[in-house]
N, CA, C and O of each residue as an XYZ file, in Angstrom:
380
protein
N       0.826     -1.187      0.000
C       0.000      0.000      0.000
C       0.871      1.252      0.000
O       0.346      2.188     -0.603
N       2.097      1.510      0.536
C       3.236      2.491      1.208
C       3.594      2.914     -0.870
O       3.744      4.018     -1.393
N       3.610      1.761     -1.406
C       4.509      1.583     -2.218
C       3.376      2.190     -3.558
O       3.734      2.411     -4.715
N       2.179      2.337     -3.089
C       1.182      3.147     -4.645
C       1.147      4.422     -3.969
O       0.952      5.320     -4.788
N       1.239      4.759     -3.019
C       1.444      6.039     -2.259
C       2.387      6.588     -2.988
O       1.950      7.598     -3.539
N       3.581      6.354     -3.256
C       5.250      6.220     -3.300
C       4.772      6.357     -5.305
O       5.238      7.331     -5.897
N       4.266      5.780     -5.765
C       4.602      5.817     -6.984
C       3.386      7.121     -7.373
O       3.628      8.053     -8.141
N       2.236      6.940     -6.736
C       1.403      8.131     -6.892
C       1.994      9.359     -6.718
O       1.444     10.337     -7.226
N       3.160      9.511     -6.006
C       3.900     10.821     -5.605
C       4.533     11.082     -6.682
O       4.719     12.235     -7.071
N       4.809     10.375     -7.099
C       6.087     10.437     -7.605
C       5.425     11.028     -9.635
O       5.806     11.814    -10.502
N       4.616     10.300     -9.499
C       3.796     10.655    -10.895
C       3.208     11.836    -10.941
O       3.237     12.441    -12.013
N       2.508     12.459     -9.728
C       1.886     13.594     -9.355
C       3.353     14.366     -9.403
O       3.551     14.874    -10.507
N       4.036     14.494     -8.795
C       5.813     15.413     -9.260
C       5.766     15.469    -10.710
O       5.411     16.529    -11.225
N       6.060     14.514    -11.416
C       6.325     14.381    -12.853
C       5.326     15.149    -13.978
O       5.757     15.808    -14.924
N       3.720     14.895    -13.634
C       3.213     16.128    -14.071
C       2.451     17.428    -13.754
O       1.685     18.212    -14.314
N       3.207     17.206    -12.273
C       2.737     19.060    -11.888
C       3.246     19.821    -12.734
O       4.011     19.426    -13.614
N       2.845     21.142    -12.556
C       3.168     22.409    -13.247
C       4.190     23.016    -13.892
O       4.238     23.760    -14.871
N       5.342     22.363    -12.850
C       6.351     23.110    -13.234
C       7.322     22.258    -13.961
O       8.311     22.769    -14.485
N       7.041     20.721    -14.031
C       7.425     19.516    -14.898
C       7.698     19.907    -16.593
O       6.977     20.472    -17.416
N       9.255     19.254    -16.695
C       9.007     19.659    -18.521
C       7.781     18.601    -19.440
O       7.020     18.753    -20.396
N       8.208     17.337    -18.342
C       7.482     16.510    -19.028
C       5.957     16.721    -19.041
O       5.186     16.472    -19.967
N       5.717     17.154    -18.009
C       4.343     17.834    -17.737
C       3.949     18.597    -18.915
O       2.915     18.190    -19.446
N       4.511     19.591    -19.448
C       4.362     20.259    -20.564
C       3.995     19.685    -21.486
O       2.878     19.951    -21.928
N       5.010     18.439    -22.264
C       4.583     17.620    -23.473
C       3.583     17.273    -23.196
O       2.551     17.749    -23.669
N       3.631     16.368    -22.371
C       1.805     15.316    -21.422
C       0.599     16.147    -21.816
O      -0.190     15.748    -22.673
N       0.494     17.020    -21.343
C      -0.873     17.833    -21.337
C      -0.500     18.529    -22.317
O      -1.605     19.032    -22.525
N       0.522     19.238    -23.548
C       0.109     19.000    -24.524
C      -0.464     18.323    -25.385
O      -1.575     18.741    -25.712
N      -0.127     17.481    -25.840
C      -0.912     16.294    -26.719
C      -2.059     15.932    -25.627
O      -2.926     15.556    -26.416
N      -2.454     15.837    -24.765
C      -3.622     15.048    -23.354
C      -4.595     16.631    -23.805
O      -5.557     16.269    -24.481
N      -4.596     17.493    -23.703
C      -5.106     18.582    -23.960
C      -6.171     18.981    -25.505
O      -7.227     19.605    -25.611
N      -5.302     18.290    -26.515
C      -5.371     18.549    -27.883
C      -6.255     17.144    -28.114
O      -7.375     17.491    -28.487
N      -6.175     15.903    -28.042
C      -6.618     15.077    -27.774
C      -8.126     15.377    -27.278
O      -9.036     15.293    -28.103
N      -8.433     15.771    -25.764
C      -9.288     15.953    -25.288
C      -9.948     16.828    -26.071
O     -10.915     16.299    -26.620
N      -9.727     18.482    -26.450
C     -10.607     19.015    -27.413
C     -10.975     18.222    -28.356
O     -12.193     18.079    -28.248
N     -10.574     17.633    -29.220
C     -11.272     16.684    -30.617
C     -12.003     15.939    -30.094
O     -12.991     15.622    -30.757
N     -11.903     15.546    -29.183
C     -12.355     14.170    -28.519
C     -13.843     15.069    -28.188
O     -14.862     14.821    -28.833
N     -13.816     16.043    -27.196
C     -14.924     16.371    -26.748
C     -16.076     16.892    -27.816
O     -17.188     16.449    -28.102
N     -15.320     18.023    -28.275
C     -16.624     18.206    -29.549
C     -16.418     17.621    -30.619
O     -16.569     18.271    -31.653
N     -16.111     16.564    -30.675
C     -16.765     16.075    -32.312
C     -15.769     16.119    -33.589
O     -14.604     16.517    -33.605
N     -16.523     15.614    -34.626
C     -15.882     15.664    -36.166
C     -16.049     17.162    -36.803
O     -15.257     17.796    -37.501
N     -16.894     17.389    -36.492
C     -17.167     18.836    -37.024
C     -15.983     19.837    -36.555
O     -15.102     20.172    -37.347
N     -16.014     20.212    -35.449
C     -15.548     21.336    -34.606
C     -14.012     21.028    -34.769
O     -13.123     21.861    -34.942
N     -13.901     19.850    -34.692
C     -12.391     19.230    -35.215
C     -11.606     19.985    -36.834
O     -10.565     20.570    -37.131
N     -13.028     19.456    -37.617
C     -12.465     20.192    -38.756
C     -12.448     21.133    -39.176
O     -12.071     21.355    -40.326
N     -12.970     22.235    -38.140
C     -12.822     23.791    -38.336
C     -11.452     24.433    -37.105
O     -11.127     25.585    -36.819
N     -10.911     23.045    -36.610
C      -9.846     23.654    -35.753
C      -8.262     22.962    -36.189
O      -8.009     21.813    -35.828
N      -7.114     23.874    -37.091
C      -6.111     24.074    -37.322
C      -5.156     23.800    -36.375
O      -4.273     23.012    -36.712
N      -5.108     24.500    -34.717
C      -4.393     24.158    -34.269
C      -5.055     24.248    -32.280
O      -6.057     24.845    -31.886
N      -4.019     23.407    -31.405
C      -4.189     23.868    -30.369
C      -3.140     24.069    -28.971
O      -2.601     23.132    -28.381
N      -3.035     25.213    -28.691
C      -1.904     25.228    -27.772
C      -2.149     25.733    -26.483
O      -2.629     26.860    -26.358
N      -1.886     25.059    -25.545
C      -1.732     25.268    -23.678
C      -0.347     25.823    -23.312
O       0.794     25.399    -23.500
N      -0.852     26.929    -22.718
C       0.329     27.517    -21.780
C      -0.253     28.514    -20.714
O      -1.103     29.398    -20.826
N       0.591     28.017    -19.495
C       0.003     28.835    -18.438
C      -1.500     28.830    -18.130
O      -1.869     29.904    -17.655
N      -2.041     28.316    -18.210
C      -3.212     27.601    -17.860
C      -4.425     28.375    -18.787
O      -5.626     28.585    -18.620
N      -3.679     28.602    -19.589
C      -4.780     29.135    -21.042
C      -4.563     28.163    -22.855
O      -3.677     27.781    -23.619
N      -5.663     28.180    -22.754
C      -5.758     27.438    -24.169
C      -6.490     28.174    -25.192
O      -7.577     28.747    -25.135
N      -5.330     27.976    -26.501
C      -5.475     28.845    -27.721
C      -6.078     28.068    -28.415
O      -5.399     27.042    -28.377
N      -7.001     27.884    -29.086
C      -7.812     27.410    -30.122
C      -7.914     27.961    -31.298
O      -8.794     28.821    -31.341
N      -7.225     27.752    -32.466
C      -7.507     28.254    -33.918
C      -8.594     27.544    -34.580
O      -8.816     26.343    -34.425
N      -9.098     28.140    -35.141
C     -10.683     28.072    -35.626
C     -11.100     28.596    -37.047
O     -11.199     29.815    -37.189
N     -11.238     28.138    -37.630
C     -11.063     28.962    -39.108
C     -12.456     29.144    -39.862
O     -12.622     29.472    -41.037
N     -13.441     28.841    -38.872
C     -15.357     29.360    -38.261
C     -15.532     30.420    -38.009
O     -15.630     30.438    -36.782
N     -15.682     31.706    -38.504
C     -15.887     32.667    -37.561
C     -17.573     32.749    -36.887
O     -17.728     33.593    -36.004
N     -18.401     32.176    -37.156
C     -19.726     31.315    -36.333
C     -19.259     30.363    -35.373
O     -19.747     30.103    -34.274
N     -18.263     29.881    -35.921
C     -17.975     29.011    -34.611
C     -17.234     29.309    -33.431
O     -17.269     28.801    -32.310
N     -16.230     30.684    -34.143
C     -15.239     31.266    -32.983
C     -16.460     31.683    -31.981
O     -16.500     31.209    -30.845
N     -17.696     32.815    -32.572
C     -18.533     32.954    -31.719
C     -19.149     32.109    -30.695
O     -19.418     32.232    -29.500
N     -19.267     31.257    -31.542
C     -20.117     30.472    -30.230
C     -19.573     29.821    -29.140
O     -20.096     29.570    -28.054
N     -17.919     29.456    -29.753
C     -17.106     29.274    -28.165
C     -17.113     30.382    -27.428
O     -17.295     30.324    -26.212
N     -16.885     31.695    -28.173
C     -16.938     32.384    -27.256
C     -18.044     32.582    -25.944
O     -17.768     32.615    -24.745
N     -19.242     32.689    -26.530
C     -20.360     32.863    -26.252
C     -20.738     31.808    -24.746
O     -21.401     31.923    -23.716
N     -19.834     30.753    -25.417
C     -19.734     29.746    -24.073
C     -18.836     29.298    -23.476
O     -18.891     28.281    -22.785
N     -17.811     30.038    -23.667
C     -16.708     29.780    -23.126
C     -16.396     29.382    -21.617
O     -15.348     28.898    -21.188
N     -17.611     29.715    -20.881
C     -17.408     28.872    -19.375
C     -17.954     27.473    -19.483
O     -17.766     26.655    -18.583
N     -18.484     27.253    -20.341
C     -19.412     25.981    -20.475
C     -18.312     24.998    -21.275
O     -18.591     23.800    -21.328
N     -17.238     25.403    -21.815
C     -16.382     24.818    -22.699
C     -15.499     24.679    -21.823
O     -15.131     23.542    -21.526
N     -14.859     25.998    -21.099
C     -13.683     25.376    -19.896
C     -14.188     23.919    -18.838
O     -13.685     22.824    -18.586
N     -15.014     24.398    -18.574
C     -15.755     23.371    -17.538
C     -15.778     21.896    -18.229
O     -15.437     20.878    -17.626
N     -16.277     21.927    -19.726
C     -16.232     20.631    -19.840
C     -14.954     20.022    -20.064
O     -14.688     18.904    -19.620
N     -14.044     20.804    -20.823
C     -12.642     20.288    -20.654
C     -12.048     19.667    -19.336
O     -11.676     18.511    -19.134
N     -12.062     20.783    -18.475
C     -11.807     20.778    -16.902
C     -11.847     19.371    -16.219
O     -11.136     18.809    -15.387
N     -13.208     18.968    -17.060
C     -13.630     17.532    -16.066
C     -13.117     16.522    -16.899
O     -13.363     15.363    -16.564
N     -12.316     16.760    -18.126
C     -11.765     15.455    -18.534
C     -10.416     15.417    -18.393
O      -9.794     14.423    -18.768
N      -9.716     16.619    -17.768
C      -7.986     16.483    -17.233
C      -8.149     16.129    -15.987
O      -9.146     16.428    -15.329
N      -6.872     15.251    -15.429
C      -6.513     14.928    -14.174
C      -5.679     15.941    -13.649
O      -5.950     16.364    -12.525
N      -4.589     16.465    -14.342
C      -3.621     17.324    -13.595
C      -3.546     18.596    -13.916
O      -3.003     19.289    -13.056
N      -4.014     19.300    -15.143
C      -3.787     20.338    -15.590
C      -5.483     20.974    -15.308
O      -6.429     20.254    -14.988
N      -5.552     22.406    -15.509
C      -6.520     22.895    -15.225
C      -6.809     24.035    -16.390
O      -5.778     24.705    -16.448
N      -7.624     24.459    -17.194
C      -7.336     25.492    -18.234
C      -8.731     26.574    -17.363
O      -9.834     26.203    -16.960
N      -8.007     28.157    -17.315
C      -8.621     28.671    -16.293
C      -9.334     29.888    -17.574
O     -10.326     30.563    -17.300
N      -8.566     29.986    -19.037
C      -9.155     30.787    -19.935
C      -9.355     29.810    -21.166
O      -9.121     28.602    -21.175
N      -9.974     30.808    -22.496
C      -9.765     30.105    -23.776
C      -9.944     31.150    -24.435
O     -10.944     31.867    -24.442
N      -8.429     31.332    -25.333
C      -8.177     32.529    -26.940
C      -8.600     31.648    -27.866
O      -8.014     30.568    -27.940
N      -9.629     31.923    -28.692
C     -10.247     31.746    -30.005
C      -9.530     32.603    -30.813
O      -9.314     33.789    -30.565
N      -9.090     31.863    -31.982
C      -8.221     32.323    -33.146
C      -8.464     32.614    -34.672
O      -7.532     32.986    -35.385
């Protein structure tokens, strides 16, 4: 039991915040999760996606669609939110 304690620590270190590897991880874990969450559609109106500092850039090449993230943009953090374990995205730049 001492010993999933011990490796849980140790994984929780590796992708906290200030982790490089942390960085890659929840890059791709991040980018992943957007496609994943909305769909084929929303996928193929989005070019690119990048996390830093607990904000995520979304390029969008919709301008109906930039709106409507905007429009819901707490409803979009939130659902992201609940599909990361370690990272947290606290904004979102539409591009």
């Amino acid at each position: 039991m001492e010993d999933d304690k011990n490796i849980k620590g140790v994984i929780d270190r590796l992708l906290s915040s200030k982790s490089k590897f942390s960085h890659s991880y929840n890059k791709h874990t991040i980018e992943d999760i957007w496609r994943s969450s909305f769909g084929e559609l929303i996928s193929s109106y989005t070019s690119k996606v990048s996390y830093s500092n607990e904000v995520l850039t979304v390029y969008i090449s919709s301008s109906p669609l930039k709106e409507e993230i905007l429009m819901n943009k707490k409803n979009v953090i939130e659902k992201l939110n609940t599909r990361l374990q370690y990272r947290k995205i606290r904004d979102i730049i539409v591009r």
